[in-house]
N, C-alpha and C positions, 0 to 999 in steps of 0.2 A: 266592437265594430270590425269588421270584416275589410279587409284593405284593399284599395281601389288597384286595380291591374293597370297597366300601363303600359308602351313601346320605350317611350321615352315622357325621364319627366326635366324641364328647365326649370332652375333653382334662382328665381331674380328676372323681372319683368323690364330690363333697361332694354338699350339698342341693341345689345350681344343678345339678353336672351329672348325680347320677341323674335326677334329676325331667327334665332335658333328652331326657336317654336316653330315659325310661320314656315320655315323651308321643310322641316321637318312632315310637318302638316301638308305640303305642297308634294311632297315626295309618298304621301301614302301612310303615313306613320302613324300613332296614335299617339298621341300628345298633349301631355298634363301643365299646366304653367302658374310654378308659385308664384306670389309675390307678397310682400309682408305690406307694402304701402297699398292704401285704397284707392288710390291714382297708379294707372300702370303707365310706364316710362321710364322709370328710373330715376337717379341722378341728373342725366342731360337733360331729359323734357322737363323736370319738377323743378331740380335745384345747380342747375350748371349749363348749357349749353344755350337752349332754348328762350330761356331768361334772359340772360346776360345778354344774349343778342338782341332783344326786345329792348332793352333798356339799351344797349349801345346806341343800336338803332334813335328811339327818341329823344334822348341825349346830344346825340347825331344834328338834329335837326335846331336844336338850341344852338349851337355852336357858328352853323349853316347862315343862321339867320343873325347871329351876330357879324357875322364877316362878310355879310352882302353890302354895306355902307358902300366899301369902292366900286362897289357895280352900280352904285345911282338907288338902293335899293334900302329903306332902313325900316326898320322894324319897333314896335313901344317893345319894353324888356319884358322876357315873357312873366307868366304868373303860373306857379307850380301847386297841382291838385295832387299830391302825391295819392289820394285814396283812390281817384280817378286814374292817375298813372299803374296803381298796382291792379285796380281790376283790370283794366285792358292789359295787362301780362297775364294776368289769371285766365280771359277766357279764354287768350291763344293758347293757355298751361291746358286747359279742359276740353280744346276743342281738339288736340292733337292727342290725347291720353284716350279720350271719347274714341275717337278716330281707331286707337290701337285695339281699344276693346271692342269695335266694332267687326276690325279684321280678323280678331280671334274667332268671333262667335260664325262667324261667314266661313273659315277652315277649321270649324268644329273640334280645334284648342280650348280643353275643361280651362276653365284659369278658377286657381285657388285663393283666396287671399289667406295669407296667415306668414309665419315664421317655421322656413324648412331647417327640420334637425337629422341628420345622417346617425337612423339606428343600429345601419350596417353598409354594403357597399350594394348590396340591392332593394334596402329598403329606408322611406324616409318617414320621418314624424312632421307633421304642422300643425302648429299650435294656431286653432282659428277661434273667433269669436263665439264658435260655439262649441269648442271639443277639440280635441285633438283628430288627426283625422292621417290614416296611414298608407301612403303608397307606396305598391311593388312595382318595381321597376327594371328594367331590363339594363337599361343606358341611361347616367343624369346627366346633364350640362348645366355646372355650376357658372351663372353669371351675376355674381351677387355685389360686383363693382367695390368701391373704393369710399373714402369720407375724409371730408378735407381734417389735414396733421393739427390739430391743436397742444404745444409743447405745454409736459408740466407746469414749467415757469410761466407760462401766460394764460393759463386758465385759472382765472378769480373766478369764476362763479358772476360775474359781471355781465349783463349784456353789452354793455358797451363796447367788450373785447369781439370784435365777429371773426367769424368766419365767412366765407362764400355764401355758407344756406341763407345768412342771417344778412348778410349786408345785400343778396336779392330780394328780401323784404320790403328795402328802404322802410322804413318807420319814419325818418326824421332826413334833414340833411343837415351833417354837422358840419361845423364853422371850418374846424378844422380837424383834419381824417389823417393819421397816421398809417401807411401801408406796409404791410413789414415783407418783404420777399416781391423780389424782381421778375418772376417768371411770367407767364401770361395768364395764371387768375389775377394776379397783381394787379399789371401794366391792365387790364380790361377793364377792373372792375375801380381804379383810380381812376380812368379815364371816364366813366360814365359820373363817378363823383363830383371831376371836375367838372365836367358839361353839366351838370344839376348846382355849381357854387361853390362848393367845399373847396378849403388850400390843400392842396394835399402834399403832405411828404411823404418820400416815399425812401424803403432803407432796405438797401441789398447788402449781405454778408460779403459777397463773391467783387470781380472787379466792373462787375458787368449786366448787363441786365440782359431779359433772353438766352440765355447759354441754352446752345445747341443750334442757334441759326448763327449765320458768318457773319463778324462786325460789322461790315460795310452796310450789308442789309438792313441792320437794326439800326445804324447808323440815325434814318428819317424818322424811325418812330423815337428814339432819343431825344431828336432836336424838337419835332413836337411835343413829347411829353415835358420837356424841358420849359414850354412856352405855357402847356396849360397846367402844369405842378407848379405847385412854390417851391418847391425842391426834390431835387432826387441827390441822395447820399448813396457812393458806392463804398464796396469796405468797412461797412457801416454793422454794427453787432446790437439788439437788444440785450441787455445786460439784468432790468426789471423791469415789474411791470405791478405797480399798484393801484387801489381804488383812492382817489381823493375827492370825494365829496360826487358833484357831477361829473368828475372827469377823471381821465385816467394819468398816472402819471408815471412817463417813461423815461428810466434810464440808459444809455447807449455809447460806448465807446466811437467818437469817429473823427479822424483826422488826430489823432493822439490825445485828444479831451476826455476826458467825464461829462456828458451831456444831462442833464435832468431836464424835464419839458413836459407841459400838461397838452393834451387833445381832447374831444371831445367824443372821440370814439376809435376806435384803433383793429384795422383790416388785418389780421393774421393771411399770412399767404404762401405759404412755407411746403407747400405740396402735400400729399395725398399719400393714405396708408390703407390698407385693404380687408375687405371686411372679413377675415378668416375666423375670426373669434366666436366660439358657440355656437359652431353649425354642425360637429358632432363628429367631423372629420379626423378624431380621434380612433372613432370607429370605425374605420374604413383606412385603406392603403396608402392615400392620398397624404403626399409628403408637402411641407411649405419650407420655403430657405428662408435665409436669417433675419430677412423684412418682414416675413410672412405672407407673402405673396403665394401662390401655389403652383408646382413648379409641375411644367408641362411638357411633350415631347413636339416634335414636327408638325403633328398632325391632331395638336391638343387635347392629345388623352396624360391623364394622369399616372402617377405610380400605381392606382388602383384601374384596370382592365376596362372594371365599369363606370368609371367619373370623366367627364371630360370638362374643362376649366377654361372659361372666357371670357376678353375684355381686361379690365383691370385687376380683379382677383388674380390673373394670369402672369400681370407684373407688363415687363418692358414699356412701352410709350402708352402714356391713359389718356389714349382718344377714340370716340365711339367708334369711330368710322373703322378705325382698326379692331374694336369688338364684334361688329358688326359681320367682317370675313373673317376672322375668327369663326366665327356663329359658320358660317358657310364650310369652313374648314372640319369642323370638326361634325358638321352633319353628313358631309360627305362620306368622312369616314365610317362614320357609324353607320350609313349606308354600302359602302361598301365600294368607295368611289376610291380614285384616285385623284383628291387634291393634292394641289400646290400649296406648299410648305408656306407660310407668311415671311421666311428671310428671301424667298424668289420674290416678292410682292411689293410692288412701288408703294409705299404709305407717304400721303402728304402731311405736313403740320401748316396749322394757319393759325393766325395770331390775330384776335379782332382788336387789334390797338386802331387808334389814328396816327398816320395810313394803317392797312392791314400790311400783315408778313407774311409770306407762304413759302414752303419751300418742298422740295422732293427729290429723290437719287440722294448723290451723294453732295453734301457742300465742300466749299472750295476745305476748311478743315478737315473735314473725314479725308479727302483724296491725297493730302496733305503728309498726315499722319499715316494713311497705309503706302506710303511712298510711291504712288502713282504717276505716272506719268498723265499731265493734263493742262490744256489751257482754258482761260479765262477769257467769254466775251460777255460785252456789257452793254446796254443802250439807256443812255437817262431818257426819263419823263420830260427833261425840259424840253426834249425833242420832237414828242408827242404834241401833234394838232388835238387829238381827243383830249389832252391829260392839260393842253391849255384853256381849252375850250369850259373848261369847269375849275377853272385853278388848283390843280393836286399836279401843278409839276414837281412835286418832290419825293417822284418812287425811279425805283430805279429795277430794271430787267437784266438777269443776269445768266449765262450758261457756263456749264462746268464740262467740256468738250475733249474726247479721246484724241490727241493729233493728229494717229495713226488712222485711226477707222474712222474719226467723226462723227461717234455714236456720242449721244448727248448722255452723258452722265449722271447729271445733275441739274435741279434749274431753281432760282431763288426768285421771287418777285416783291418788291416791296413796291406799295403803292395804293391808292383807293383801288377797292377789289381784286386785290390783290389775289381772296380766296377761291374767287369767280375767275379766275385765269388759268390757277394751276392745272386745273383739271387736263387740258391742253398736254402739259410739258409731263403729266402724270401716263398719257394715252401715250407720247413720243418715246419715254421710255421706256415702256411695258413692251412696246411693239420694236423697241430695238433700232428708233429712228437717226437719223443721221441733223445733224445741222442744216445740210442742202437740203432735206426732204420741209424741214420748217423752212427756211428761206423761200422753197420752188412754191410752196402752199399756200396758193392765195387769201389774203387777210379781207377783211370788209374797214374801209374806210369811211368816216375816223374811227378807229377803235383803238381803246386800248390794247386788245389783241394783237394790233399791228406791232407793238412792243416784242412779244415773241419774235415775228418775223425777221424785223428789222436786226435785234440780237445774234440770230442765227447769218444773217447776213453781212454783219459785223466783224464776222470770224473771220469770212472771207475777204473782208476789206471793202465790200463796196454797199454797206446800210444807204439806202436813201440822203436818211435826214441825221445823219452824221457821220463826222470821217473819222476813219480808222483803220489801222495800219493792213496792210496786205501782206499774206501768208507767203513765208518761202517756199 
């Protein structure tokens, strides 16, 4: 068979490499789009982003409705259809994947389904359901993302051991849920357990949970997780991990003990490793460092001319959003553009715990550690009419402030919606804004919005709705 001609082909149908296709396509290109799953989206839409939020979400509302009693308000305890609960994530799963293959077929993006193997650096193999099938290619954009880390020692062969793909399933909800790792699949997908019943313990290696946003911040989703976990263990090591009949049973170093302990199902959450294996990239230029991640320049081209590498195969922070310009970055280039580099580029992170965590620029740590000169302003929720008005006085607004220039450097928000805010403090410092430019910026009352403002005018000493010292 005679192999398909191409401009550009994208290797992995996630948020990096539609949005790769689709610009691509937008730009005049001709564009081929593998994907090995029958569902296009990826990871986010199928097994991580999408999901989890969906179940946050109605988890969410169990929670909601337990805590209305002091508002005059009670509720019978609810009663859980889990088969009912997984189709409606499903059709949200099908109506947005729908959705993607819809906009392919509208910018006239071939999409393939099968498994892309690298025969050379201008030519790929896919293995499809009916043949193999070979495209020449000009430019590829590998976006073939990432799959949650399962260590030797805790993979039995067990279902009861999950992962992320597996505990979005929901099958059952166990009595009690073991969560091994503190980061935010962790802390997310604990949190939807406990809003469904589960005790959950949860056991982080490190001193801390979240590393990478500032204590303070993570502070409220601590005290909450604190109220809806049976435990959270820091410092805390799995040591084994065996089958004992229906349950699993975990051995763990913490607080200087030998622990043994049975669960009933047990959340691995130990982070993500990238899918570099058996894509053929042996054949081709394209080098990976010691994770295996594959390793990129400015403008996300590879060691090999013609590969360009996006999203989490690329390494640094695995969030779509950041695959997503990626995708744009390195379409540019193969157009012939001049993008901006992704280390010029404000990336936010958001955390779906209760409250949420968001943060962007630099945190009060980063500015810290590169011995910056920087001050700290802050405005609590308890000060917020909006944030009383629904009871989440417990987030807190924060800015990371240049003394000199008063360009805002940084900004953290912990709080309900947290994620719904950043966008704001992400636009302030892209555009190089000053703390006065949010302070002078009229807010809409009540909003939690008015948080940024007030924060910003905080610096200068005169917030509204709390006092705070005034600048020399």
């Amino acid at each position: 068979m005679d192999p398909i001609k191409t401009e550009i082909v994208v290797v992995g149908a996630g948020p990096g490499g539609y949005a790769a296709a689709f610009y691509a396509a937008d730009l005049g290109k001709k564009v081929i789009l593998v994907e090995r799953e029958k569902r296009l989206g990826g990871v986010c839409l199928n097994r991580g982003c999408i999901p989890s939020k969906a179940l946050l979400y109605a988890t969410h509302q169990i929670v909601n409705a337990r805590e209305s009693a002091h508002r005059g308000i009670t509720f019978t305890e609810p009663k859980m259809d889990l088969d009912k609960l997984r189709a409606w994530k499903e059709s949200i799963l099908e109506k947005l994947s729908g959705g993607v293959a819809t906009l392919a077929k509208m910018r006239s993006v071939q999409v393939i389904q099968g498994r892309g193997y690298f025969e050379g650096s201008n030519k790929l193999r896919v293995e499809t359901d009916k043949g193999q099938q070979f495209i020449q290619f000009e430019q590829a954009i590998l976006a073939v993302g990432s799959l949650a880390a399962m260590p030797k020692a805790f993979d039995l062969g067990n279902p009861r051991v999950m992962t992320s793909t597996e505990a979005l399933e929901v099958e059952d909800i166990p009595e009690n849920l073991l969560v091994v790792g503190g980061g935010y699949i962790g802390m997310e997908m604990g949190t939807v357990y406990a809003g469904l019943g589960s005790k959950i313990v949860l056991v982080e290696a490190l001193d801390s949970i979240l590393v990478g946003a500032d204590p303070d911040l993570a502070r409220p989703v601590v005290a909450n997780a604190k109220r809806a976990f049976k435990e959270i263990r820091l410092k805390a090591k799995v040591t084994k991990m065996a089958t004992a009949g229906k349950q699993i049973k975990v051995e763990m170093d913490y607080n200087g003990q030998k622990l043994s302990e049975l669960y009933d199902r047990v959340l691995v959450a130990v982070g993500r490793v990238p899918n570099s294996a058996d894509l053929g990239l042996e054949n081709t230029k394209v080098e990976l460092d010691e994770k295996g991640f594959v390793k990129v320049n400015e403008h996300q081209q590879t060691d090999d001319p013609s590969i360009y590498a996006i999203g989490d195969i690329a390494g640094g922070i695995l969030l779509a959003h950041k695959a997503n310009k990626e995708a744009h970055i390195a379409v540019e280039s193969i157009n012939g553009g001049n993008s901006v580099p992704l280390s010029e580029i404000v990336i936010p992170a958001v955390v779906f715990t209760d409250p949420e965590l968001a943060w962007c620029g630099l945190t009060e740590a980063e500015a810290k550690e590169r011995g910056l000169r920087y001050e700290v302003s802050k405005f609590p929720w308890s000060a917020s009419g909006r944030a009383l008005s629904f009871d989440r006085t417990d987030g807190v607004t924060k800015m990371i402030i240049d003394p000199e220039t008063e360009r805002v450097l940084g900004v953290g928000i912990c709080g309900a919606g947290a994620g719904e805010l950043i966008s704001e403090a992400v636009l302030a410092i892209e555009m190089g804004a000053t703390a006065e430019d949010i302070a002078w910026s009229v807010h809409p009352h009540p909003t939690l919005s008015e948080t940024l403002m007030e924060c910003a005018e905080a610096f200068y000493g005169h917030a509204t709705h709390t006092v705070s010292r005034k600048r020399e």
